[in-house]
C-alpha positions as CSV (number, residue, x, y, z in Angstrom):
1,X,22.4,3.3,6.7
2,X,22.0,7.0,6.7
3,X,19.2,8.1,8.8
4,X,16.8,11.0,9.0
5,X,16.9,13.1,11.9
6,X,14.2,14.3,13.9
7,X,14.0,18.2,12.6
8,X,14.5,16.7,8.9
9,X,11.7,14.6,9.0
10,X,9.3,17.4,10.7
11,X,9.9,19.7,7.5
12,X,9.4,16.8,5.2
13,X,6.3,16.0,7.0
14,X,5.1,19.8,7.0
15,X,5.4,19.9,3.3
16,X,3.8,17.0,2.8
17,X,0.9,17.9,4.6
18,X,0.7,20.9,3.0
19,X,1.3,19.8,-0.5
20,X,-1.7,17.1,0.3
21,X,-4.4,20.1,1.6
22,X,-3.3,22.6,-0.3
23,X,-2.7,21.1,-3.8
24,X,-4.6,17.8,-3.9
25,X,-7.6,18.1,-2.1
26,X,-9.1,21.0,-3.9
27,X,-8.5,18.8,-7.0
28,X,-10.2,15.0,-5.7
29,X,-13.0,16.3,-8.1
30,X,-10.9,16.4,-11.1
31,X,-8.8,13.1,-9.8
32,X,-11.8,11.3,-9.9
33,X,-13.9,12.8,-13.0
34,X,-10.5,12.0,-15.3
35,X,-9.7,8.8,-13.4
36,X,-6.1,10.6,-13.3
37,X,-3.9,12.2,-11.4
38,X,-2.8,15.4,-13.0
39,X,0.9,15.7,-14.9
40,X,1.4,18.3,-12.5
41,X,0.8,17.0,-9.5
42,X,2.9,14.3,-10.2
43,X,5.7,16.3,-11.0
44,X,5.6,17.7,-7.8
45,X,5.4,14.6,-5.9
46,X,8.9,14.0,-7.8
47,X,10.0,16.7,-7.0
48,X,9.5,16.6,-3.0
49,X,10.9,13.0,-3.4
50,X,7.8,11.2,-2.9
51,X,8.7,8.4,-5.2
52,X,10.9,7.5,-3.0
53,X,10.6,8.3,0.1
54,X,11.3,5.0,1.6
55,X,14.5,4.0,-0.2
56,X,18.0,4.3,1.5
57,X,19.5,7.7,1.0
58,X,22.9,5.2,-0.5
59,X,20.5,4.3,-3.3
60,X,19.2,7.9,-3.4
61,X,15.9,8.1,-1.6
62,X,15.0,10.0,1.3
63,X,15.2,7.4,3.4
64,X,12.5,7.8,6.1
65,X,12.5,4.7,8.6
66,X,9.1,2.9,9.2
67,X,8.2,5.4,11.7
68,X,8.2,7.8,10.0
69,X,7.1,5.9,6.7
70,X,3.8,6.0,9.0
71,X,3.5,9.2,9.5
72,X,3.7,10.4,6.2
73,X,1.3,7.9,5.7
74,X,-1.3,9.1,7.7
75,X,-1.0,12.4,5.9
76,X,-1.1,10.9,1.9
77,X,-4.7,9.0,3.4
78,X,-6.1,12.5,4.1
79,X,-6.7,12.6,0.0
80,X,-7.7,10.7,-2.8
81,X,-5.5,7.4,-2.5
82,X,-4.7,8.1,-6.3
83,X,-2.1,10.0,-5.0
84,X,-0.5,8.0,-2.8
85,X,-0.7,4.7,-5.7
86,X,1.7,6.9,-8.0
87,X,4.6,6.2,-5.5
88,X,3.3,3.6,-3.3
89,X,4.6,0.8,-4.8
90,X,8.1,1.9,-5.1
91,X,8.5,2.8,-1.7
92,X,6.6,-0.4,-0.6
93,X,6.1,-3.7,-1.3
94,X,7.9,-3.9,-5.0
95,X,10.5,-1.6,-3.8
96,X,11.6,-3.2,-0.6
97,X,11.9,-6.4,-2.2
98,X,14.7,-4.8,-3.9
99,X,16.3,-3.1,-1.0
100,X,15.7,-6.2,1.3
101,X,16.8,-9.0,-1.2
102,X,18.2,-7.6,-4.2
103,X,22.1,-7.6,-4.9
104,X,24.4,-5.2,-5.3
105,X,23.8,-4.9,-8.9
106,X,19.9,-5.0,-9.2
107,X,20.0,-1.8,-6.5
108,X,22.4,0.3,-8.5
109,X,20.5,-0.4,-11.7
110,X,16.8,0.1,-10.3
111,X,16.5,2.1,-7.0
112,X,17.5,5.2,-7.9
113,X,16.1,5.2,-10.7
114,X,12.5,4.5,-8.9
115,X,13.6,7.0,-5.9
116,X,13.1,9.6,-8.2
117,X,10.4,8.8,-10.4
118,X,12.2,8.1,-13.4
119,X,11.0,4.8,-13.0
120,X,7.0,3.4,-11.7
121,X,7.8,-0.7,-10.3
122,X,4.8,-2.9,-10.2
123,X,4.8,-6.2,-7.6
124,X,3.3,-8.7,-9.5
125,X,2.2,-11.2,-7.1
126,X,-1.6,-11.9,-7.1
127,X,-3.2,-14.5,-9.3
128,X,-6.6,-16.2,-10.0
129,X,-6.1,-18.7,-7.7
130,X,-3.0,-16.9,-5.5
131,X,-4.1,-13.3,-3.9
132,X,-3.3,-12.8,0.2
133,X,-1.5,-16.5,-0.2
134,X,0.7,-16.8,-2.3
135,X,1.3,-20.1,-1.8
136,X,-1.3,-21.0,-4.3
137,X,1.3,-19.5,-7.3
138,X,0.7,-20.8,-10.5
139,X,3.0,-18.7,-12.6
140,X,6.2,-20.9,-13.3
141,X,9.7,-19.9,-14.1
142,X,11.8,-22.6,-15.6
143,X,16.1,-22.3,-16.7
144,X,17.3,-21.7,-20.4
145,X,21.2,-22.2,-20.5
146,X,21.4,-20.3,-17.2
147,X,19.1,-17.9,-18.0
148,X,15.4,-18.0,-17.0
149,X,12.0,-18.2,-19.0
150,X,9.0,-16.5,-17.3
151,X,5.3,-17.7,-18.2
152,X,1.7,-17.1,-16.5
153,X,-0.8,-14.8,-15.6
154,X,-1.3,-11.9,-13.0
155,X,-4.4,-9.7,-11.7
156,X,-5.2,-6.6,-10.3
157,X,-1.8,-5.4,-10.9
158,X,-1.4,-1.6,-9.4
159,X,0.1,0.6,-12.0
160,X,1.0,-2.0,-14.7
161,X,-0.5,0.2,-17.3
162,X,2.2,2.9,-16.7
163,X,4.9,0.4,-15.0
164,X,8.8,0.1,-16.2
165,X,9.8,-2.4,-13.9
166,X,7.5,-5.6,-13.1
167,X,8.7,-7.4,-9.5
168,X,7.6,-10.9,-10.7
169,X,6.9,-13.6,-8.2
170,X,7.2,-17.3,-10.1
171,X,7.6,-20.4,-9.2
172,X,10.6,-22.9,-10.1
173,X,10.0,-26.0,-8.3
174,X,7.2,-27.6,-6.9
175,X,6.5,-26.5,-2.9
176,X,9.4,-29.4,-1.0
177,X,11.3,-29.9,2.3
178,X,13.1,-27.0,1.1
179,X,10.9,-24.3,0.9
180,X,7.5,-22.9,-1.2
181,X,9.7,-23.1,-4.5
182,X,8.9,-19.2,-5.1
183,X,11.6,-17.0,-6.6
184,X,11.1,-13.5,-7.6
185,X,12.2,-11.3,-11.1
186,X,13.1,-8.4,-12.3
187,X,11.3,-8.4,-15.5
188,X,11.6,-4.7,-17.4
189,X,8.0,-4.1,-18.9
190,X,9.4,-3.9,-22.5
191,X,10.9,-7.1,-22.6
192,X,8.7,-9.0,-25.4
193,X,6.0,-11.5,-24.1
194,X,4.9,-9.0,-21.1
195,X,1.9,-7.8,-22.0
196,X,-0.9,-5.3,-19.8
197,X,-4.3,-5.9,-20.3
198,X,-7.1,-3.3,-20.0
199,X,-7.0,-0.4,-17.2
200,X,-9.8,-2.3,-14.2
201,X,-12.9,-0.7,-13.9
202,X,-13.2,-0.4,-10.3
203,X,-15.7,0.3,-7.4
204,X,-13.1,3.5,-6.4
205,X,-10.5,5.1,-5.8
206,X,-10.2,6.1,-9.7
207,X,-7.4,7.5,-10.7
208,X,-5.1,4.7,-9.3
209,X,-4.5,2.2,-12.0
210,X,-4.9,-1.4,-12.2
211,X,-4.8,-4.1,-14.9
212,X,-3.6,-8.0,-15.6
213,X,-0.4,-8.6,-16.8
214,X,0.4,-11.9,-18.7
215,X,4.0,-13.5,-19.3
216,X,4.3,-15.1,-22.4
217,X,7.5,-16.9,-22.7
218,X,9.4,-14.0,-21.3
219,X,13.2,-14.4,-21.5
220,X,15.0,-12.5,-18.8
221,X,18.7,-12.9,-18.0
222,X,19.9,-14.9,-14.9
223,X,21.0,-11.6,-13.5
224,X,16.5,-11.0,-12.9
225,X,16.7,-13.0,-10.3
226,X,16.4,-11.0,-7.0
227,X,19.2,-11.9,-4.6
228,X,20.6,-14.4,-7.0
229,X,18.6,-17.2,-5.0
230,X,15.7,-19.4,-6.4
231,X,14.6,-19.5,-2.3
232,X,13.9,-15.7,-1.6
233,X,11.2,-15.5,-3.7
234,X,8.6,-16.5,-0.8
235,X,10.7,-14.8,2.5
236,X,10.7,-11.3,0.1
237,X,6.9,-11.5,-0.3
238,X,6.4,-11.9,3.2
239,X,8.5,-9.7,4.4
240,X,7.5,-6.6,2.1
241,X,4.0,-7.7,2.3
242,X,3.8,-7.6,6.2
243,X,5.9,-3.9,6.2
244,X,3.5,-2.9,3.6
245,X,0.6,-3.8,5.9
246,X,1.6,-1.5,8.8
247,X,1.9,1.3,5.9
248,X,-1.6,0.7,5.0
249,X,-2.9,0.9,8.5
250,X,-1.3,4.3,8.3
251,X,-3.3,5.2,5.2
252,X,-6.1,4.3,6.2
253,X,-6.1,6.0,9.8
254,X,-5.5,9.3,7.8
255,X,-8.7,8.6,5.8
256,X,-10.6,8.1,8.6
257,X,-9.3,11.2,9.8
258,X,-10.5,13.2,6.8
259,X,-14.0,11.1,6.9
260,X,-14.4,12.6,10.4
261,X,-13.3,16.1,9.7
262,X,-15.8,16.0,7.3
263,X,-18.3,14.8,9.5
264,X,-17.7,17.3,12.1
265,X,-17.9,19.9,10.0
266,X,-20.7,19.0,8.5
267,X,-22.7,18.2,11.9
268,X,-21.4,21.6,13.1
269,X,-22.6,23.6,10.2
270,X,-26.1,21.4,8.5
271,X,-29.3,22.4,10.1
272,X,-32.5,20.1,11.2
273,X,-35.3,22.3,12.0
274,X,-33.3,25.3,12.6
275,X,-30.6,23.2,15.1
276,X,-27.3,22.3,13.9
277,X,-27.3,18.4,13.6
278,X,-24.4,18.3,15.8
279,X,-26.4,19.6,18.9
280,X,-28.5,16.1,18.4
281,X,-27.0,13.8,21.2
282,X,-26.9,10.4,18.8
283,X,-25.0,12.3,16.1
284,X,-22.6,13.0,18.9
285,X,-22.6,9.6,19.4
286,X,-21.4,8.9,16.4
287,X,-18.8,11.3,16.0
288,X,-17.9,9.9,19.1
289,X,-17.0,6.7,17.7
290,X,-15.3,7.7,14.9
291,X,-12.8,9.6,17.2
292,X,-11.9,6.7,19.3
293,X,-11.3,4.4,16.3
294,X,-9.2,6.6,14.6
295,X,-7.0,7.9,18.0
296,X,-6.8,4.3,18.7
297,X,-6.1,3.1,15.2
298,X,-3.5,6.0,15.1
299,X,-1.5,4.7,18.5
300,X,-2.2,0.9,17.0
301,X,0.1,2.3,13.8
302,X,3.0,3.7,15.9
303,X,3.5,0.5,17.8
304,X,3.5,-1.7,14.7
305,X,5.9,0.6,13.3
306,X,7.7,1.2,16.4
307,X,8.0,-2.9,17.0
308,X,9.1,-3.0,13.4
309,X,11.8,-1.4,13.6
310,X,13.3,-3.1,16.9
311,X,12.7,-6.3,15.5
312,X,10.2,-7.1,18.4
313,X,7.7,-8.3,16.2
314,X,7.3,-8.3,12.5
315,X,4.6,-11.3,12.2
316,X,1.6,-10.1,14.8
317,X,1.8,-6.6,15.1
318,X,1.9,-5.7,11.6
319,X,-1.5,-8.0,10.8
320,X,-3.3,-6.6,14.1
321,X,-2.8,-2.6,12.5
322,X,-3.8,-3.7,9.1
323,X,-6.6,-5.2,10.5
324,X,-8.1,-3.0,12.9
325,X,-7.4,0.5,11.1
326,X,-8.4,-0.8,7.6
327,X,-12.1,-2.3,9.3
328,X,-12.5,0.8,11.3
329,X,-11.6,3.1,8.4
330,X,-14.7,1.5,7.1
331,X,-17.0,2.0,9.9
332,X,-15.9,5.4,10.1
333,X,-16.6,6.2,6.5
334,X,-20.1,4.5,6.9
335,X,-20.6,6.7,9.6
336,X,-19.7,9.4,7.9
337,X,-22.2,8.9,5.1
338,X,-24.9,8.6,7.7
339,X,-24.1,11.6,9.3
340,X,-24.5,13.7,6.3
341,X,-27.8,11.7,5.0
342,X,-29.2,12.1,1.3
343,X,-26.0,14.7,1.2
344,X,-23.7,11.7,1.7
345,X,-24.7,9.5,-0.9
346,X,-24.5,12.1,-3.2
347,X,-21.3,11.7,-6.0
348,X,-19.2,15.2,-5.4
349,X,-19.3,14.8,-1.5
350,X,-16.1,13.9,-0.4
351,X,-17.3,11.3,2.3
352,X,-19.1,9.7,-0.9
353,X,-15.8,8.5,-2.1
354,X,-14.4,7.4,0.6
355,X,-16.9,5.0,1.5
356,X,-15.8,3.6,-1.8
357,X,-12.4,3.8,-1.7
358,X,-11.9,2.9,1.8
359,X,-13.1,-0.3,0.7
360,X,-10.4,-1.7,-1.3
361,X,-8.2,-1.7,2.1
362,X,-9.9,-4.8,3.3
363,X,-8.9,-6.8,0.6
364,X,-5.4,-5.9,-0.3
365,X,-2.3,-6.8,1.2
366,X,-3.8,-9.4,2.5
367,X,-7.4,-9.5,3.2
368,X,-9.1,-8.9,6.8
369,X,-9.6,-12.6,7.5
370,X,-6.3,-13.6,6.4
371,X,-4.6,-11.2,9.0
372,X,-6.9,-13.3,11.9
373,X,-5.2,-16.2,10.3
374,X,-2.1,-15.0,11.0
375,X,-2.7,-13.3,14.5
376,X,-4.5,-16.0,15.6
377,X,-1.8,-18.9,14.2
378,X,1.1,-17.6,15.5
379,X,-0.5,-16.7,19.4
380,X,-1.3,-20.3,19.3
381,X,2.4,-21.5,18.1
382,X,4.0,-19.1,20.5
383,X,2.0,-20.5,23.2
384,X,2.7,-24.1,21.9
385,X,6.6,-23.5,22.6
386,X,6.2,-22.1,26.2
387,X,6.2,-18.8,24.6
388,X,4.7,-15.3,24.8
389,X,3.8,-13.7,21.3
């Protein structure tokens, strides 16, 4: 696999920052007023080759490693995380299902195609009864003269109203000896019985689109079937969903970043009784904090990602950044709000949206307590085998 040297990856990360500071910040107004992210801006996300930044340069991506997958990360949280939606799930966990698992066949038809933005993928996964484990699946799959039919319901779907390409997790047998029974489809979003409810109305972080997606008796070829195997279906999610959590650690470190920019300046520059707020010794305090969680959360990221790609660990690590950077994104956010007082609960602040859309990072890819779960489980079954984690 064609990698990304050192001096490549600094200009793409340059750009990126200044595409982020200089084009989309002064625009989070009009992001979140529309609930959009501009034509334009998307069009220039293309064209840097943001949707698909993550996909092997073979398939005709840019093909950034998780490293640096992380630090572009940290620099796509320092906006509105509309932005970073658009292309999120083509680089992550829908579109390294497909360079992970998928054949031949399924790569050449869909990844370059999503590595340049031609096409929008959508991981359907999460259910009613089946969010950060998806062992409790309920949409089934079941063979027609080698071919495959596709039936249930999905929720909270990121970008199925615009998607072209559903990833569709479905199960085909009852959970047995030989696995969780979960397979995984490629199901086109024009292929009749797929239909996308109404865009969510959500708490934040507008301009990122949502919506339930329902599969009625949707015929798709046995060639849909990722890998050819009714048994990746479970390993893919996994696997894409614990890569995808060291990404979102990454995000949200760089929105804690921007909360505490924000903060400082404001503290530097807001007066109480003639004296800048910052001079005040428990406002220090607090900017204090937020600095700590975020340099830590920032070295927390670069392990995960660093342990990653060594194959040292991709089971702890990756739940440990997720859940440490995406809670202390939200303490820093709070504290941010407090810091700028009536100001910060005021819509048109900046640190007013981020409180809200800082939020939705404790829930998705798997929420905060299922990542102690899986800490926690797998110290104990390491230690069970005379083993260190």
């Amino acid at each position: 696999m064609t990698t990304v040297d050192d001096d490549d990856f600094q200009q793409v990360l340059a750009q990126t920052r200044e595409f982020v500071r200089a084009a989309v910040v002064p625009r989070e107004q009009e992001i979140l007023a529309n609930d959009r992210v501009p034509d334009d801006l998307r069009d220039q996300a293309k064209q840097m080759g943001l949707f698909g930044y993550a996909i092997p340069q073979e398939w005709g991506g840019l093909g950034l490693n998780l490293a640096q997958d992380v630090e572009l990360a940290m620099e796509l949280g320092y906006t509105s995380l509309a932005l970073r939606s658009m292309f999120g799930t083509n680089n992550g966990i829908a579109g390294q299902v497909l360079v992970g698992f998928g054949t031949d066949e399924q790569k050449s038809r869909w990844l370059a195609a999503m590595a340049s933005g031609e096409v929008v993928a959508s991981f359907a996964l999460t259910e009613a009864g089946a969010g950060s484990n998806p062992a409790g699946l309920r949409t089934k799959a079941v063979r027609d003269d080698g071919n495959w039919v596709i039936l249930g319901e999905k929720r909270f779907i990121t970008n199925a109203p615009v998607a072209d390409l559903f990833v569709v997790f479905a199960r085909t047998r009852p959970a047995d000896h030989n696995g969780p029974g979960i397979a995984v489809f490629l199901v086109p979003a024009d292929t009749p019985g797929v239909q996308v409810g109404s865009k969510d109305a959500k708490m934040g972080q507008e301009g990122a689109w949502t919506a339930d997606v329902s599969f009625s008796d949707v015929h798709v070829p046995a060639g849909a079937l990722v890998g050819g195997s009714e048994d990746l279906g479970y390993r893919a999610a996994m696997t894409s969903l614990a890569r995808g959590r060291i990404h979102i650690a990454a995000l949200a470190v760089g929105t804690a970043q921007r909360a505490l920019d924000e903060s400082v300046t404001y503290a530097a520059t807001a007066t109480q009784g003639g004296t800048p707020i910052g001079n005040f010794q428990l406002v220090q305090a607090m900017l204090a904090d937020q600095q700590t969680g975020v340099i830590a959360g920032r070295a927390l990221v670069r392990e995960a990602a660093r342990l990653w790609i060594t194959n040292q660990d991709r089971r702890i690590a990756p739940s440990a950044a997720k859940l440490y950077c995406t809670e202390m994104a939200g303490k820093v956010a709070d504290l941010a709000v407090q810091i700028h007082g009536g100001s910060g609960y005021m819509r048109e602040v900046p640190v007013e949206r981020i409180y809200r859309d800082v939020r939705l990072l404790r829930l998705y890819e798997g929420t905060s307590e299922i990542q102690r779960l899986i800490v926690g489980s797998n110290l104990v079954r390491a230690a069970s085998r005379g083993q260190r984690a």
